[in-house]
ROTI-259858 format. One line per 10 residues: number of its first residue (from 1); their letters; for each residue x, y, z of C-alpha. Coordinates in Angstrom, 1 decimal. Layout:
<nodes>
NUM	A	X Y Z | ...
</nodes>
This chain:
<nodes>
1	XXXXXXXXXX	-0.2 -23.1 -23.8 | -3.8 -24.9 -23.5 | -2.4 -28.0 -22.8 | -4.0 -30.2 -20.0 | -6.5 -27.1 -20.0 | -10.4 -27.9 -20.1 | -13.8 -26.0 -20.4 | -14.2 -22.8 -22.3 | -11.6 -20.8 -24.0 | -12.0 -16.4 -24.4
11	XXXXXXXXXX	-9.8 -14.9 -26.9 | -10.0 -12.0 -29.4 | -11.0 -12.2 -33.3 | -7.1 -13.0 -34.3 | -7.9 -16.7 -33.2 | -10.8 -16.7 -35.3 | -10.1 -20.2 -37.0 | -11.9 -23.3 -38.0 | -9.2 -25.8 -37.5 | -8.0 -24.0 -34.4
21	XXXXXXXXXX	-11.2 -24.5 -33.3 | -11.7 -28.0 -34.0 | -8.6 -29.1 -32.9 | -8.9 -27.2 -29.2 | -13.0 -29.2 -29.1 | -11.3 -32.3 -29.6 | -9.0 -31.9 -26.5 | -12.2 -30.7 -24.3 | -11.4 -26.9 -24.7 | -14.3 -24.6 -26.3
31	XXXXXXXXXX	-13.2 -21.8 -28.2 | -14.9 -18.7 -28.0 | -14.4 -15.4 -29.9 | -15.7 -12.4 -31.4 | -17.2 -11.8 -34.6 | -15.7 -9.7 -37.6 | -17.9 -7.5 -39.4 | -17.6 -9.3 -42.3 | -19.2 -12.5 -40.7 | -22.5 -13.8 -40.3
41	XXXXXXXXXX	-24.4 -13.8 -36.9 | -24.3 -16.8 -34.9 | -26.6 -17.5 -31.6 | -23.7 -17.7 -28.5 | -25.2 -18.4 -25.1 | -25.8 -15.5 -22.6 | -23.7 -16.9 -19.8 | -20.7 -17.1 -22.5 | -21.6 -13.6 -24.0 | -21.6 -12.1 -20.9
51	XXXXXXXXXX	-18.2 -13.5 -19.7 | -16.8 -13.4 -23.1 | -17.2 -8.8 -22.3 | -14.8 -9.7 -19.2 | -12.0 -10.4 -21.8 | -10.6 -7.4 -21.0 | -9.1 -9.0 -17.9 | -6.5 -9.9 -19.6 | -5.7 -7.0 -20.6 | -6.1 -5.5 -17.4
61	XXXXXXXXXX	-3.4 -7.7 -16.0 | -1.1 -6.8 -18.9 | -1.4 -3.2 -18.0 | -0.3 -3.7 -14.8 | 2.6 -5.7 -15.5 | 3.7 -2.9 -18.3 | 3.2 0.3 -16.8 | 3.6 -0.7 -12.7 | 6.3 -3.8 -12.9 | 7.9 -2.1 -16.4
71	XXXXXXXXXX	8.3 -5.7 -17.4 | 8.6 -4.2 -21.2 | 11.6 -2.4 -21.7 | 15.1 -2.8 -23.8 | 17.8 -2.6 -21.5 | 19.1 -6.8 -21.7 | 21.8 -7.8 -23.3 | 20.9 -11.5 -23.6 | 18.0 -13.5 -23.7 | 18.4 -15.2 -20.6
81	XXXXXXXXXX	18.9 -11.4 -18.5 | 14.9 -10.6 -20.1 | 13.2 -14.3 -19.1 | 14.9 -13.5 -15.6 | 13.3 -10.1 -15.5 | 9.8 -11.5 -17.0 | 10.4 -14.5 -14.2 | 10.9 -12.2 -11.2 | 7.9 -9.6 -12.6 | 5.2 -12.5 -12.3
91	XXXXXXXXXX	7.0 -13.2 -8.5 | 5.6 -9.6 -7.9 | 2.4 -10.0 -9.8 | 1.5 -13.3 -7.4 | 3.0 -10.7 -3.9 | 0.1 -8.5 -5.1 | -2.5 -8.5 -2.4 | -5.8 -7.9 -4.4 | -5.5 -9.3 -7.9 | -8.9 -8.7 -10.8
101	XXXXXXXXXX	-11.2 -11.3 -11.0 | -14.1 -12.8 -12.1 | -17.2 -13.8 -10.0 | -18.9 -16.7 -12.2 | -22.0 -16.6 -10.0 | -22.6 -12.7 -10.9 | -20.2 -12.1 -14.1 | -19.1 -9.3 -12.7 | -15.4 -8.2 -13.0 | -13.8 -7.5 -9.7
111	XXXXXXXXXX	-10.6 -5.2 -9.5 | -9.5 -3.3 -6.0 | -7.7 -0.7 -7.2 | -6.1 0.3 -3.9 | -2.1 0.4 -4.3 | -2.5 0.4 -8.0 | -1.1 3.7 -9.0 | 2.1 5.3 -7.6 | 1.5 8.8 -6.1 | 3.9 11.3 -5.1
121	XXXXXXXXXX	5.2 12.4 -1.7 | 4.1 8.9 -0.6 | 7.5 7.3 -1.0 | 7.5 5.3 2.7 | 4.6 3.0 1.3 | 7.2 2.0 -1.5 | 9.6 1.0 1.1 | 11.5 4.4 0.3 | 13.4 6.9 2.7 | 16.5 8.9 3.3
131	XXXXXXXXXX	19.3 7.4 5.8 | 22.9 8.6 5.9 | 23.6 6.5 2.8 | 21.3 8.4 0.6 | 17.8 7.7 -0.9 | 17.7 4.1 0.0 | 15.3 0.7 0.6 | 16.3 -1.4 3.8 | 16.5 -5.2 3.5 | 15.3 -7.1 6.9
141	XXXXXXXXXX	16.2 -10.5 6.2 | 15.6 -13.9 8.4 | 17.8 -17.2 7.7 | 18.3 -20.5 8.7 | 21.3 -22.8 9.8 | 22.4 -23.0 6.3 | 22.3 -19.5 5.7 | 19.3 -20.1 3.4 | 16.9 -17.0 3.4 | 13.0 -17.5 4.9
151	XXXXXXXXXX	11.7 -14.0 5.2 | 11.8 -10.6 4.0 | 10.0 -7.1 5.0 | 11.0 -3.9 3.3 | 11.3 -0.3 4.8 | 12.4 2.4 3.9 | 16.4 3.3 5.1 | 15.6 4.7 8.1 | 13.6 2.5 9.1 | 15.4 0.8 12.5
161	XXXXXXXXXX	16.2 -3.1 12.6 | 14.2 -3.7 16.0 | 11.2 -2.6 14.9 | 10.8 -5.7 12.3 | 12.4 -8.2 14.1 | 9.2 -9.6 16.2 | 7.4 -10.1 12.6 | 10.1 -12.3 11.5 | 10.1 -14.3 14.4 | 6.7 -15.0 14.0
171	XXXXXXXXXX	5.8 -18.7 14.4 | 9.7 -19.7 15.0 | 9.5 -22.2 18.5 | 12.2 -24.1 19.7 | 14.9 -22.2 17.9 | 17.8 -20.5 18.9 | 17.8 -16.7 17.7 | 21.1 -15.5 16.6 | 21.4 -11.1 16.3 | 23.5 -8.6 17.0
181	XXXXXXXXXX	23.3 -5.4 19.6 | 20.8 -3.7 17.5 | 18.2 -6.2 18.7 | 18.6 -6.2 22.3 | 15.3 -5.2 23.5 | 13.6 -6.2 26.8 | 10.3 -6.8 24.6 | 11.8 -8.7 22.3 | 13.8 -11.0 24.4 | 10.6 -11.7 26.4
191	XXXXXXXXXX	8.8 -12.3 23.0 | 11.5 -15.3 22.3 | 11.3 -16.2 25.4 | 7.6 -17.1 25.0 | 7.6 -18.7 21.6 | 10.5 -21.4 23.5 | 13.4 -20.2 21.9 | 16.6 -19.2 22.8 | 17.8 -15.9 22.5 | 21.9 -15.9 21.4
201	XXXXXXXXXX	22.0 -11.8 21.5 | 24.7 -9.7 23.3 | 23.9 -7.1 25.8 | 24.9 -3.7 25.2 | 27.6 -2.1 27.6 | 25.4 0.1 29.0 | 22.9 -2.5 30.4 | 23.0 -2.9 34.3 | 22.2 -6.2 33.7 | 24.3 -8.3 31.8
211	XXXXXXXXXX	22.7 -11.3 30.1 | 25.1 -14.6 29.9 | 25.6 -15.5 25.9 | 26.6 -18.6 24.2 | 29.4 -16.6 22.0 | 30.2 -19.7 20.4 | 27.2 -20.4 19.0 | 27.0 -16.8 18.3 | 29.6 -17.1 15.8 | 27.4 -18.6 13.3
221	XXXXXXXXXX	25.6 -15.1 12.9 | 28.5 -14.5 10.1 | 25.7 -16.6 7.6 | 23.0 -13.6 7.3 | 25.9 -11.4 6.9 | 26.8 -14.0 3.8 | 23.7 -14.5 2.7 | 23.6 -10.4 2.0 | 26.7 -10.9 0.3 | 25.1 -12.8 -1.9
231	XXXXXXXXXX	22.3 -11.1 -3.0 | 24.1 -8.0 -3.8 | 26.1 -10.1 -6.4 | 22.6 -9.4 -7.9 | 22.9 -5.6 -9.5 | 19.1 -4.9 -9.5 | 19.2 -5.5 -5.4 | 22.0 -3.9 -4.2 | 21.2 -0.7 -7.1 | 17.3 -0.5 -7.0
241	XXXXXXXXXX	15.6 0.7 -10.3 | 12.0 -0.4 -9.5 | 9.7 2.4 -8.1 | 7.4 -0.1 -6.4 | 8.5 -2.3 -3.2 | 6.2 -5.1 -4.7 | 8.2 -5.3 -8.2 | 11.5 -5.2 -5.9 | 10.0 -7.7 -3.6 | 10.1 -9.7 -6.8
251	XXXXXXXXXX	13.1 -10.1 -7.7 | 13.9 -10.5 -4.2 | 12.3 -13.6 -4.0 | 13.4 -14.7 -7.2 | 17.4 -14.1 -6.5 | 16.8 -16.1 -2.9 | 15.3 -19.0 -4.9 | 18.4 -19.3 -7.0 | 20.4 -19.5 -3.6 | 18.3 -22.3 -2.4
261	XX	18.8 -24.0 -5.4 | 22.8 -23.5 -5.4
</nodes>
């Protein structure tokens, strides 16, 4: 686990241990500890003591991935189903906007603990709501000409298509933009329109002015459709059992990595 890693080294008294010691110095890596009662004073420096009381960091982070991402529980049936779920939890852990740290310069430990807990009645923040289908999470997905996925947002199951669609545009020039009726939308035409692209989206009937479409190309709007398809192959998407959107943001991004790699 240390290897390639250089500078100073916090751990609890269970790694007390000359020759761990000794053999970590040797590679550049200075191990520091705790003291058992039953051992004799030693002088540590007060930069190291200081930051040696921020252990608890560790700790810190370990509570979050327990109790918020559940990444401890016993419901695998094989070895590789728990490394997936311990893979995907970390995904979420790095998704977390404000993450505890250390400032050197101060030793102080930093944690924002805004969007830490989970509080009732506040389910729309989780990417939560009722739609005809039930208690439910909406996927709003973005693709390329391979079908392969480039970005996600999460609302709850109300939550209408339109109202995403200019974020995951976002930076996209020169492109054609394939979608169906559901994203025919003056603004959002005109927001294509500006970034240089091309907009392959059919009018609805009831539009006194009908837009001319390239329904050939228009075919090729079957791969989004796929690329759902394929993710609900995956039964912790298409069932959710996390509570927080970040934790099923996750795995999200894990299960689209395994289609890039396919």
């Amino acid at each position: 686990m240390t290897q390639g890693i250089t500078g100073l080294l916090f751990a609890d008294k269970g790694y007390i241990c000359k020759k761990l010691f000794l053999r970590l110095y040797k590679k550049g890596l200075k191990l520091i500890t705790g003291l058992k009662k039953n051992m004799k004073n030693c002088l540590m420096n007060w930069n190291e003591k200081i930051l040696l009381r921020k252990r608890s960091l560790v700790e810190t982070v370990f509570d979050y991935l327990k109790n918020k991402l559940q990444i401890e529980h016993a419901r695998h049936r094989s070895p590789i189903n728990a490394f997936v779920h311990i893979l995907s939890t970390l995904i979420s852990y790095q998704l977390k906007p404000s993450k505890p740290s250390i400032s050197y310069d101060y030793c102080f430990l930093i944690h924002n603990n805004s969007g830490y807990s989970y509080k009732k009645d506040q389910q729309a923040q989780q990417a939560l709501g009722r739609s005809k289908g039930g208690f439910t999470t909406k996927i709003h997905a973005c693709v390329d000409a391979l079908g392969n996925p480039l970005r996600f947002v999460l609302t709850p199951g109300q939550s209408s298509e339109i109202k995403q669609a200019l974020e995951l545009i976002k930076g996209f020039h020169h492109a054609n933009v394939l979608g169906d009726k559901a994203f025919d939308c003056d603004e959002f035409i005109q927001q294509i329109e500006s970034q240089q692209c091309i907009s392959v989206i059919p009018p609805r009937s009831n539009r006194k002015v009908q837009r001319e479409v390239d329904y050939t190309l228009y075919k090729e709007r079957h791969l989004i459709e796929c690329f759902f398809s394929k993710i609900k192959h995956f039964r912790r998407i298409f069932s959710r059992f996390d509570k927080m959107a970040i934790a099923y943001m996750g795995f999200l991004a894990f299960a689209s990595t395994v289609i890039w790699l396919r």
